[in-house]
N, C-alpha and C positions, 0 to 999 in steps of 0.2 A: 654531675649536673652543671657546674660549672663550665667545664671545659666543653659539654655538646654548647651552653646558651654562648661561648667564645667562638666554637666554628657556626655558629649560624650566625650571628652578629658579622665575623668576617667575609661570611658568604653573601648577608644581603650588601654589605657594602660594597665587593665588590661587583653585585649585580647592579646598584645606583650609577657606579663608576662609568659600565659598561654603558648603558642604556641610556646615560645624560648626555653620550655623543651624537643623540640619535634629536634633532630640534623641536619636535611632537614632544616628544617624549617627555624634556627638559618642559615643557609648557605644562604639560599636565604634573608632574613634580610640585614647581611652584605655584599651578593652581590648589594642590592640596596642602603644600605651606602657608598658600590663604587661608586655607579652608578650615584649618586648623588654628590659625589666631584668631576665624571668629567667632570660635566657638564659646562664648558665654554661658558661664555657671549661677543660676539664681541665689544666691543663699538669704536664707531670713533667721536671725536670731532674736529672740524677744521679739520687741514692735520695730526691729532694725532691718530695711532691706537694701542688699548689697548686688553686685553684680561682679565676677570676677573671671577671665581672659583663661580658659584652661586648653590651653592646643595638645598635652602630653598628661601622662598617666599622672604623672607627679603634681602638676598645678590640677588635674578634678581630684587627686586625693585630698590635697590642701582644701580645696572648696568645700569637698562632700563631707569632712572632718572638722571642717571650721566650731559646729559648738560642743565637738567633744575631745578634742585633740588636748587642749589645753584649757582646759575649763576654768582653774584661778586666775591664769591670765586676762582672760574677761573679764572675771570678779574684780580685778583689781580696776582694769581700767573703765570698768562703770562706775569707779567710786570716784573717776577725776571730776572736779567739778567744770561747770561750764566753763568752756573760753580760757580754758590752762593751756599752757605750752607744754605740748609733750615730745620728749626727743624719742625716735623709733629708733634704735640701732641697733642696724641687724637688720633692716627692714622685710629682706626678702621678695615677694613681689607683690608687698603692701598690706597684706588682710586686716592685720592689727590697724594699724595706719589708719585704714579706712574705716573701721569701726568705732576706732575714738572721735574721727572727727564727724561723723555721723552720729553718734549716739551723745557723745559728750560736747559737740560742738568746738573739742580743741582744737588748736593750733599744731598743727604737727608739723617737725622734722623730721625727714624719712631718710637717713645716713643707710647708703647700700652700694658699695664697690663692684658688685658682678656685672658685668656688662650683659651679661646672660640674665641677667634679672630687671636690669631696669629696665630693657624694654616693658615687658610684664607691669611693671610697678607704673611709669607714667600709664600705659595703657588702660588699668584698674582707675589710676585715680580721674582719667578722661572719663571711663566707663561710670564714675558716680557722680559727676559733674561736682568733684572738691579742688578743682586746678585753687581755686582761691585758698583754702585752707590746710594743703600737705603741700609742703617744698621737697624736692626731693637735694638731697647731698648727695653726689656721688663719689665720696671718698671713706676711706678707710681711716675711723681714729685709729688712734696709738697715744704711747707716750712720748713722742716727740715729732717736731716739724720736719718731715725729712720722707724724702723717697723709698720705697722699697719695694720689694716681686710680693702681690698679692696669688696667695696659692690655692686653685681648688681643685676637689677630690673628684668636682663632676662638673661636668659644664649641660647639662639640662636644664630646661627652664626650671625654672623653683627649685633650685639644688641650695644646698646648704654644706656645712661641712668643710669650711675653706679658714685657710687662715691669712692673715698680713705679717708681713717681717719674718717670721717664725719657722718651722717646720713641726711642729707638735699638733695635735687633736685635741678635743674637747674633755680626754680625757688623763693629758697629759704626755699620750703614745705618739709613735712616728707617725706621722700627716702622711698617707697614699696621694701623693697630688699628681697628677696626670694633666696640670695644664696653667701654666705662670705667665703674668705680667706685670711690667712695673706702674706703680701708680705712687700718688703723693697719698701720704700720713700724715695728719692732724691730728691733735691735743683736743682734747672737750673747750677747754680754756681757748686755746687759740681759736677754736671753732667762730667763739664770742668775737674776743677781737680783730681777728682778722677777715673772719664770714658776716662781722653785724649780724648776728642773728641771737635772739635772747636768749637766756638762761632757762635752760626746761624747769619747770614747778613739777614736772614729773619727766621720770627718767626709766626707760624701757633697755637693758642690752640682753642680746642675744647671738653673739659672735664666735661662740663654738671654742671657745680656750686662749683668748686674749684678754679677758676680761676683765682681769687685772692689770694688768697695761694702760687698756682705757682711764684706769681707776687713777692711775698714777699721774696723767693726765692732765685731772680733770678738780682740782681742790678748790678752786672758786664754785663749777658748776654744782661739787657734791653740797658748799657750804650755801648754796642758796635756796637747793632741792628738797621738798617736801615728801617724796618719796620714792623710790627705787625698787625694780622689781627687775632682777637679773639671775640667770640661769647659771650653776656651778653644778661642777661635781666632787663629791665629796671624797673621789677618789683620787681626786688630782690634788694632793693637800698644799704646794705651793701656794696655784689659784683660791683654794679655799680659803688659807690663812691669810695671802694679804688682802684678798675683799674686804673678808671682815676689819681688816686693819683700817684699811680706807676709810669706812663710812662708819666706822665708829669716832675714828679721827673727827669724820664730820659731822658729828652729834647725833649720828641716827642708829636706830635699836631695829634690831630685826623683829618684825612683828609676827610672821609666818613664813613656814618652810614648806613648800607643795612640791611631793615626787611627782615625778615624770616617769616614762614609762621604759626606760634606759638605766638598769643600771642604779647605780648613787648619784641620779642628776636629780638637781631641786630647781624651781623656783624660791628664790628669796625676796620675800617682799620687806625691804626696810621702809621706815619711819620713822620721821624726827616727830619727837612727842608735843602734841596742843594741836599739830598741821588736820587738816579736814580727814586726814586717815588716819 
């Protein structure tokens, strides 16, 4: 199966190749690469209506999946209270984002390195008229200030699956990367002082097997943070043990642990204990 969906993927590409020589041709092309960005997905959760940019299979699955894909995720981030600062990292091409600052009224940072996605992600957050309230960051934390080749497994809108500095996966294994570039790495920490931008009261990562990294980081932003809600696998026990090492450091207790539908990947929702979670 693999190999017929390789020759036909080869085959249409090179019928595009063929055919774009042709200047008709090439018009009608890029009129359905319009046609395809404007394509707008309704979604309504609770009393929350969204609007999200789906031109390919993978951003209307994300749309059409929005209240079942990650169900705790939501749970968690309805319990931010109003007008919290919330860091997305990981952004993707917003959904969460746009929910918190719709439903919760937060402040969000939207930290997302794909260039393949931020198109998507300003577009989303044009499409819910929150330009005031999600800033988008276009870089990759890490634990240190420094450049490196951001790696990913796919370059489709709404792809995920990529890593920074690294060559590993989410679950510790070799990274399939099929397509690199270099970009700058930031600190959570330096985030603060070098970007001016506050200290999240609530803190989102979702970065696929860096996330410890980030952690290492980030020891002002963990010690200010009310709560944490980050994805590990419990298979990768590096990642697992010094998470936990982190945010215990910084005084917060795991509150819940919610599978996902991968495997030994969780959501972990920490909390520092008296915070509104």
């Amino acid at each position: 199966m693999f190999r017929v969906s390789s020759l036909i993927k080869g085959f249409l590409k090179s019928a595009v190749s063929v055919t774009l020589r042709f200047r008709l041709i090439r018009y009608v092309y890029q009129d359905l690469i319009d046609l395809g960005m404007s394509i707008n997905v309704p979604v309504r959760h609770g009393d929350t209506d969204m609007l999200f940019t789906s031109p390919n299979a993978l951003t209307r699955y994300r749309s059409k999946t929005f209240s079942s894909k990650e169900p705790d995720t939501l749970t968690w981030l309805e319990a931010i209270p109003r007008d919290s600062v919330l860091w997305d990292v990981g952004a993707n091409v917003g959904l969460y984002s746009i929910y918190a600052a719709k439903k919760s009224g937060a402040q969000v940072f939207a930290f997302e390195p794909s260039v393949f996605n931020l198109e998507l992600l300003a577009r989303n957050i044009f499409l819910n008229n929150l330009q005031q309230s999600i800033t988008i960051i276009p870089l990759a934390l890490n634990d240190s200030l420094a450049p490196s080749l951001f790696k990913m497994s796919t370059t489709a809108w709404g792809g995920a699956l990529s890593t920074f500095g690294e060559d590993f996966d989410q679950y510790g294994g070799q990274l399939n990367s099929i397509f690199e570039y270099k970009t700058i790495g930031i600190t959570m920490d330096h985030a603060i002082s070098i970007l001016k931008i506050p200290a999240p009261s609530f803190l989102k990562i979702d970065v696929d097997g860096i996330e410890h990294f980030i952690l290492r980081g980030g020891a002002y932003v963990l010690s200010q943070v009310e709560s944490v809600l980050i994805e590990i696998s419990d298979d990768f026990t590096e990642q697992a043990e010094e998470t936990a090492q982190h945010l215990q450091a910084a005084g917060l207790t795991l509150f819940r642990k919610c599978g996902l539908n991968a495997g030994n990947q969780y959501n972990q929702w920490w909390v520092r204990m008296g915070s509104p979670q």
